[in-house]
N, C-alpha and C positions, 0 to 999 in steps of 0.2 A: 364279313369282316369289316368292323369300322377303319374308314381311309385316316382317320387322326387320333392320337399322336402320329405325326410322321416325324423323324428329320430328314434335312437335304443339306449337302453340302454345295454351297456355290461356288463358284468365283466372283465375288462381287464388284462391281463400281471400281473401288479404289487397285484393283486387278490382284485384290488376294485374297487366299480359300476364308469361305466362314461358313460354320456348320449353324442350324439354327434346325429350332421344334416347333414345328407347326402345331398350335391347336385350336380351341375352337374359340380363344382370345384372339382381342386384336393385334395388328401385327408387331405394333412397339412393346407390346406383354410377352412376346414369345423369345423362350431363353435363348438365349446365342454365344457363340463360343468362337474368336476371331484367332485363325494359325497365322497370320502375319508374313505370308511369304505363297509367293507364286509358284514357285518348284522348287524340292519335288511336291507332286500330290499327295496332300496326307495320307497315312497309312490307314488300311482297316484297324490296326492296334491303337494309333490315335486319334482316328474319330472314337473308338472307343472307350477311349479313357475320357476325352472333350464331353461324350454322350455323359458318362458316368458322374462328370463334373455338375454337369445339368441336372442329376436326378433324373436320368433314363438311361435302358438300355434298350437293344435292340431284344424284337420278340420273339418267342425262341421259334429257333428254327429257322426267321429270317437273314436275311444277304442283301449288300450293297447291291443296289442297282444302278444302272444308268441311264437316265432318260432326257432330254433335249427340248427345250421349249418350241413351239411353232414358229415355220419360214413366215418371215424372213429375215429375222434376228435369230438365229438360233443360235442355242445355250446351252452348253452341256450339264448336265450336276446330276449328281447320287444321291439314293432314297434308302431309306429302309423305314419299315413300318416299327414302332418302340411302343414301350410301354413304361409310368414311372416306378423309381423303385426307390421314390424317397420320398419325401414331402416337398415338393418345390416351390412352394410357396414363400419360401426366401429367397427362390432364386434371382435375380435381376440379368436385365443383360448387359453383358460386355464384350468392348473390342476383345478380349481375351483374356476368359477365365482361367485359373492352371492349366 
């Protein structure tokens, strides 16, 4: 199974969630979707609308996971592996699409 498309949702920097889609572009090309708020943690239903805004969805069958950058900063953020279901080639990023 290829590791990319993934998204991950972080908590980024400015200390609020942002979902974003890894690919095999550089990292300022990769769509992102900013929820503008530190709690609560976005839902499985709105990452999946954020995903669908981006022209992806989650692959079937896949589920949020959790995984944790390495000590000794560690990170928390959620993964699922996607696939696109649109032409995203318009996409751009932003602090927060729909």
């Amino acid at each position: 199974m290829s590791l990319l498309p993934e998204a991950r949702m972080v908590l980024d920097a400015s200390g609020t969630w942002k979902l974003f889609v890894l690919t095999g572009y550089e990292p300022r090309e990769w769509p992102v979707h900013g929820f503008h708020r530190a709690e609560p943690v976005p839902t499985v239903p709105e990452r999946v609308t954020a995903l669908a805004a981006l022209g992806y969805a989650a692959r079937d069958g896949a589920e949020w996971k959790w995984d944790a950058t390495p000590a000794p900063r560690r990170r928390m953020f959620a993964k699922v592996p996607v696939r696109p279901v649109a032409d995203c080639s318009t996409v751009t990023s932003s602090g927060g699409a729909a």
